[in-house]
ZALOGU-941437 format. One record per residue (C-alpha): residue number from 0; x, y, z. Coordinates in steps of 0.25 Angstrom, whole numbers. Example, Ala and Ser with C-alpha at 12.3 -4.5 7.8 and 13.67 -1.06 7.14 Angstrom:
# residues 2
<pt><nr>0</nr><X>49</X><Y>-18</Y><Z>31</Z></pt>
<pt><nr>1</nr><X>55</X><Y>-4</Y><Z>29</Z></pt>
***
This chain:
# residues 155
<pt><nr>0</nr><X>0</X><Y>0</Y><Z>0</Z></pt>
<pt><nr>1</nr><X>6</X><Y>12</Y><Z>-5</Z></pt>
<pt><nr>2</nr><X>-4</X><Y>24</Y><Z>-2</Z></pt>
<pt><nr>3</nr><X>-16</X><Y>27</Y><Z>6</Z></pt>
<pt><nr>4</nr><X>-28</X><Y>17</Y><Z>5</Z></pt>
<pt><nr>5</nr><X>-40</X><Y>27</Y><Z>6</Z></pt>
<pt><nr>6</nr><X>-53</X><Y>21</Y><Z>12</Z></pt>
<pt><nr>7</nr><X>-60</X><Y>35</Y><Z>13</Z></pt>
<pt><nr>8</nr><X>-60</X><Y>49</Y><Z>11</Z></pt>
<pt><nr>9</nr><X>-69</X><Y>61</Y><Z>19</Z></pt>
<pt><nr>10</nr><X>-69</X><Y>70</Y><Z>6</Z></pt>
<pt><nr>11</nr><X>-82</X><Y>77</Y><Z>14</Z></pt>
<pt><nr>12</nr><X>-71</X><Y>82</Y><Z>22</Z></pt>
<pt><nr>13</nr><X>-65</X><Y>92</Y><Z>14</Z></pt>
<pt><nr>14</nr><X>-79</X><Y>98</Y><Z>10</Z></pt>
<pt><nr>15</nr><X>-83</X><Y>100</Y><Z>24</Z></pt>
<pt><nr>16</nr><X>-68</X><Y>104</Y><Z>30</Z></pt>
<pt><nr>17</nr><X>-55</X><Y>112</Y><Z>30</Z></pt>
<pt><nr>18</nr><X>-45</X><Y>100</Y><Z>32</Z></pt>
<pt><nr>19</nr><X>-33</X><Y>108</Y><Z>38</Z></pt>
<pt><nr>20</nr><X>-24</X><Y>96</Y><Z>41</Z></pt>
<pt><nr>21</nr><X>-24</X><Y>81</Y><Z>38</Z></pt>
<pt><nr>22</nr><X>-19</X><Y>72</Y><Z>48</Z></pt>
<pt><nr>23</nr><X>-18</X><Y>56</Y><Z>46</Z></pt>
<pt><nr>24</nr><X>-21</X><Y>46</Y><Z>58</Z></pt>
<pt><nr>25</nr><X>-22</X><Y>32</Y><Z>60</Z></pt>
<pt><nr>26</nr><X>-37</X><Y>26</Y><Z>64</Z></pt>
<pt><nr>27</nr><X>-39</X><Y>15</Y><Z>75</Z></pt>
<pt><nr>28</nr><X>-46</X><Y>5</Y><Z>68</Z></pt>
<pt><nr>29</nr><X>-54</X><Y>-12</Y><Z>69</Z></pt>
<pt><nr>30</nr><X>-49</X><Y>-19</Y><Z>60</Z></pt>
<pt><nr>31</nr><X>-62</X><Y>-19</Y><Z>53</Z></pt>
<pt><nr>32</nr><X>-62</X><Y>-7</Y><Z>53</Z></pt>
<pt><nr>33</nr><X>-48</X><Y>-7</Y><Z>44</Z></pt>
<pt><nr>34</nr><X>-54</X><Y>-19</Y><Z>37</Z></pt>
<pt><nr>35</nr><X>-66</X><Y>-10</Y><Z>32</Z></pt>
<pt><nr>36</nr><X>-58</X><Y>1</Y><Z>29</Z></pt>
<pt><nr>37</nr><X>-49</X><Y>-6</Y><Z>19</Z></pt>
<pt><nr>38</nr><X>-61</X><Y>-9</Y><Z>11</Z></pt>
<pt><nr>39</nr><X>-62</X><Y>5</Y><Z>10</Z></pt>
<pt><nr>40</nr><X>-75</X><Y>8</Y><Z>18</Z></pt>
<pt><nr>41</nr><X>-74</X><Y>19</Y><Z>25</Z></pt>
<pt><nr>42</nr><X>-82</X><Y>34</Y><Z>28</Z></pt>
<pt><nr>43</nr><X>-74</X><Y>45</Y><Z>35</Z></pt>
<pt><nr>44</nr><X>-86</X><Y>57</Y><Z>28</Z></pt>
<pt><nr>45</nr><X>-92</X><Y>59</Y><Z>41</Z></pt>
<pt><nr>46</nr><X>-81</X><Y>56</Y><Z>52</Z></pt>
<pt><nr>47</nr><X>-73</X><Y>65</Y><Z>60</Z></pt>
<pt><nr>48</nr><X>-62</X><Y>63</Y><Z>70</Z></pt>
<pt><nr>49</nr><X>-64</X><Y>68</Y><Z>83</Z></pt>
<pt><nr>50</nr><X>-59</X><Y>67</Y><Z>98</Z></pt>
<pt><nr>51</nr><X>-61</X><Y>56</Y><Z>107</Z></pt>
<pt><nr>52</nr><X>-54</X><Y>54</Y><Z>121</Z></pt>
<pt><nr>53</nr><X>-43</X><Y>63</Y><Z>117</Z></pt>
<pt><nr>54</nr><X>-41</X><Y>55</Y><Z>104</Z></pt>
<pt><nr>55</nr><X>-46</X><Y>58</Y><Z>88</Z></pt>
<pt><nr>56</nr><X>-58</X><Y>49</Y><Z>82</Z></pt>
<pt><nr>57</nr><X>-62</X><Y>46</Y><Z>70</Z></pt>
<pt><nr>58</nr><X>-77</X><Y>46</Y><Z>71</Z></pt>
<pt><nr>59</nr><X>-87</X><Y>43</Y><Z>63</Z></pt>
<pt><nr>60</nr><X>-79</X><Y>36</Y><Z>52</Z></pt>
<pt><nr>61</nr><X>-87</X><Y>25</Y><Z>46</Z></pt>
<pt><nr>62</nr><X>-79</X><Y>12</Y><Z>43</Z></pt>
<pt><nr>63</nr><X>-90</X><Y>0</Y><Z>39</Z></pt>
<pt><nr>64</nr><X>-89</X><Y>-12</Y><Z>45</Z></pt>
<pt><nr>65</nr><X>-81</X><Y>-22</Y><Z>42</Z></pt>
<pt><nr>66</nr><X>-90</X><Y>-34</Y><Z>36</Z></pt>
<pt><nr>67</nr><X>-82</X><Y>-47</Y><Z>37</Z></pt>
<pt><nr>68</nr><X>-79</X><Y>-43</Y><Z>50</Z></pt>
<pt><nr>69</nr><X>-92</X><Y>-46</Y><Z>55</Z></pt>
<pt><nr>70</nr><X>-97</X><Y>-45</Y><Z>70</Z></pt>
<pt><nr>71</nr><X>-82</X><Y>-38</Y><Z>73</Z></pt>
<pt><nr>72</nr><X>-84</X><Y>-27</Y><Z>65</Z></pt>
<pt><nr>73</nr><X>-83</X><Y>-11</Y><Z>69</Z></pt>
<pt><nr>74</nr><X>-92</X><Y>-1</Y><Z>71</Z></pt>
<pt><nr>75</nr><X>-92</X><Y>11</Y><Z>57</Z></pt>
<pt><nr>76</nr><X>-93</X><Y>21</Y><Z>63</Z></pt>
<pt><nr>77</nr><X>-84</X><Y>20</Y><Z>77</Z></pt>
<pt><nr>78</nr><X>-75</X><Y>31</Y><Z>82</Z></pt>
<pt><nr>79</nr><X>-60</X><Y>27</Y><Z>78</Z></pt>
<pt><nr>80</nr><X>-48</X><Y>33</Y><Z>84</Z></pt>
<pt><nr>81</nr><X>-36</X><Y>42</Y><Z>76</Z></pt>
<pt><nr>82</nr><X>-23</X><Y>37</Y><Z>79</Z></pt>
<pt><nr>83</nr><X>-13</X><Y>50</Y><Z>81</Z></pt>
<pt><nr>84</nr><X>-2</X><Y>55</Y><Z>87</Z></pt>
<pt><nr>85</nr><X>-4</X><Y>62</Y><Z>99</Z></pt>
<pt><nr>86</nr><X>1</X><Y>73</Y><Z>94</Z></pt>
<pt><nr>87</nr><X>-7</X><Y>74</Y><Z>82</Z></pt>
<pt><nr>88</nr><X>-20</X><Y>69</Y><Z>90</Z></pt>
<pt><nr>89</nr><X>-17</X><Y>81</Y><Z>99</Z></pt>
<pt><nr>90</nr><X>-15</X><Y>92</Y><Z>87</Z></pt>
<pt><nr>91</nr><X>-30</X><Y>88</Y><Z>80</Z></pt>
<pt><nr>92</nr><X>-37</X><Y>87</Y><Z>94</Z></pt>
<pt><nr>93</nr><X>-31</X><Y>101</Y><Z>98</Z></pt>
<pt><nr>94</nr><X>-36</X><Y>105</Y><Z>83</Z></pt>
<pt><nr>95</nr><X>-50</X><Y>99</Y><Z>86</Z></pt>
<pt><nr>96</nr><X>-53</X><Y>105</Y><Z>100</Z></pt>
<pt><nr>97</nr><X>-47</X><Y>121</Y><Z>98</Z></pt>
<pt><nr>98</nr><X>-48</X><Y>122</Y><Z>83</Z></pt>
<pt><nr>99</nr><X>-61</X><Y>116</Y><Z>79</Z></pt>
<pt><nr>100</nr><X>-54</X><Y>108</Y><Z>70</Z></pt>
<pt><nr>101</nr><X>-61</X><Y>94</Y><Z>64</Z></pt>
<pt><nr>102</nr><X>-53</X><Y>82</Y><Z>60</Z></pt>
<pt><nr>103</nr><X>-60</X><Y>75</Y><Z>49</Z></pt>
<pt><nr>104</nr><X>-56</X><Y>62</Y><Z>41</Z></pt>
<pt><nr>105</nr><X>-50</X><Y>64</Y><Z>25</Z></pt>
<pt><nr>106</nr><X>-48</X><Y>50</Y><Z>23</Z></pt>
<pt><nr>107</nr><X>-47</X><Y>35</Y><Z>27</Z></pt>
<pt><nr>108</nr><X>-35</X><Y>26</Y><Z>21</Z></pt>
<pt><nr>109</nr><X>-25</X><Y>16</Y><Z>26</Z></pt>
<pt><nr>110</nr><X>-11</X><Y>22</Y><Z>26</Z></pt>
<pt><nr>111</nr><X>1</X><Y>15</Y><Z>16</Z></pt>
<pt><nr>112</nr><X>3</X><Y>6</Y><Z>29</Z></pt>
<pt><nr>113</nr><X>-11</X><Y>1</Y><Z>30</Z></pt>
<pt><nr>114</nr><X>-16</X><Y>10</Y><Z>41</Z></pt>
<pt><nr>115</nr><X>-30</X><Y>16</Y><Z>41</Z></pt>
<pt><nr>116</nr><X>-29</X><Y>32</Y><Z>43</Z></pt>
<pt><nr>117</nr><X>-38</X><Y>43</Y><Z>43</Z></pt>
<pt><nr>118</nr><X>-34</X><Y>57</Y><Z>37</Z></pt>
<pt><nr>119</nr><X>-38</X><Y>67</Y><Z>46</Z></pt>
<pt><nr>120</nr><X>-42</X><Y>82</Y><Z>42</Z></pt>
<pt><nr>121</nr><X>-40</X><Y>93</Y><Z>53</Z></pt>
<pt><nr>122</nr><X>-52</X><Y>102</Y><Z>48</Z></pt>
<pt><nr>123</nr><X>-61</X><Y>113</Y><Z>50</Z></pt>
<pt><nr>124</nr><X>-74</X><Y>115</Y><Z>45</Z></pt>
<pt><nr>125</nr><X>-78</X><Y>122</Y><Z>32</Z></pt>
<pt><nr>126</nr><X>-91</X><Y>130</Y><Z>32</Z></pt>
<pt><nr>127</nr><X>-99</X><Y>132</Y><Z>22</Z></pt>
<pt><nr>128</nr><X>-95</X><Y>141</Y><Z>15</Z></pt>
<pt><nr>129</nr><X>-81</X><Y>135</Y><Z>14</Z></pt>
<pt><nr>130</nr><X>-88</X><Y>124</Y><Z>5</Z></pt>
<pt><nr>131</nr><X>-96</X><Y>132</Y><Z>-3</Z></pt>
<pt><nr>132</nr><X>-81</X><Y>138</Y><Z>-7</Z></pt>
<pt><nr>133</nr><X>-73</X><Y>124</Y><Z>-9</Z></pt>
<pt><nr>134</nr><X>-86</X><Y>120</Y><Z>-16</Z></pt>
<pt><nr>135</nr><X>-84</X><Y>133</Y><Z>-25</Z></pt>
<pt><nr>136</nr><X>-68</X><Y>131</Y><Z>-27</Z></pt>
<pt><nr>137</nr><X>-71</X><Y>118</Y><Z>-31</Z></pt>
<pt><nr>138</nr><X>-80</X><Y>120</Y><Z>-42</Z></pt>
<pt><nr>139</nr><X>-73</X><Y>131</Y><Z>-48</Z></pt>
<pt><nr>140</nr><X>-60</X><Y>122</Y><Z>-50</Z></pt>
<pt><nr>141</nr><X>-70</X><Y>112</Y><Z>-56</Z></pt>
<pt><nr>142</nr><X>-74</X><Y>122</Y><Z>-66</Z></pt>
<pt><nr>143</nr><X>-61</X><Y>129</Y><Z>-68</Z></pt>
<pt><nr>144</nr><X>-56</X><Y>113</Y><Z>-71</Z></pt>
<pt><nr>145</nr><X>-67</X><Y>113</Y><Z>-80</Z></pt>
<pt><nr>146</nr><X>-65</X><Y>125</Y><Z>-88</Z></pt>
<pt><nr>147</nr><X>-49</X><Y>121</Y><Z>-89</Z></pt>
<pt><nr>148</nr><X>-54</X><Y>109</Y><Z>-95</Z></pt>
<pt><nr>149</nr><X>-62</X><Y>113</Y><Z>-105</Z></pt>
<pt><nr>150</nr><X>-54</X><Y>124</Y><Z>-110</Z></pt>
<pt><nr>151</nr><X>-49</X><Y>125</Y><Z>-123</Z></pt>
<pt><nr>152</nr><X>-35</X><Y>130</Y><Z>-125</Z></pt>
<pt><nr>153</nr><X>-30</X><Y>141</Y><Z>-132</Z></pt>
<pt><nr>154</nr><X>-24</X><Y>143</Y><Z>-146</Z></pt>
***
């Protein structure tokens, strides 16, 4: 395995939020839990990561069960635990109590070594207006692509 295994994607994330920093941590995980997600079944749209016991949560990530596995299967939508440095753990908690920060999930994937991780945007809100404008932006370089396109050269 040479590069990251995606398993899922919040692109909802980037229409709702200002992602100021990406940070990657590891996720504590069943083994059903690892086994569903190298199918690739996986939603991360409505979950959040939050504080819990002087420790970061991944909550409300839904991971399916697990089939095969049977009775000894995992519950979706549990609370799982971030693995971080102390050091990190500290920085994003401060960021989350006095800043009104948010950390929101990017992505799911396993790692080249095979390790399921979780990107991590350190983000604040957008308002409304905000989208309306990327909304805007992005249209106009739709067009402005468009018109390149189809433009005939000059003589």
């Amino acid at each position: 395995m040479s590069a990251r295994q995606l398993v899922a994607r919040n692109r909802r994330a980037f229409h709702d939020y200002h992602i100021e920093e990406r940070i990657e941590a590891g996720l504590q995980l069943t083994g059903t839990e690892v086994k569903s997600l190298r199918q690739g079944r996986a939603n991360i749209n409505e979950a959040y990561a939050g504080e819990m016991n002087g420790e970061l949560w991944l909550f409300n990530a839904h991971i399916p069960e697990y089939p095969p596995a049977g009775r000894f299967n995992h519950e979706p939508r549990r609370p799982r635990k971030l693995l971080l440095k102390r050091r990190e753990l500290d920085r994003l908690l401060g960021a989350i109590r006095r800043r009104g920060y948010t950390l929101v999930p990017l992505q799911l994937y396993f790692n080249p070594r095979g390790w399921a991780k979780v990107e991590l945007g350190l983000a604040l809100g957008k308002k409304k207006y905000d989208k309306r404008a990327a909304e805007r932006e992005r249209e106009w370089q739709r067009q402005k692509a468009r018109l390149l396109r189809h433009r005939v050269p000059a003589d």
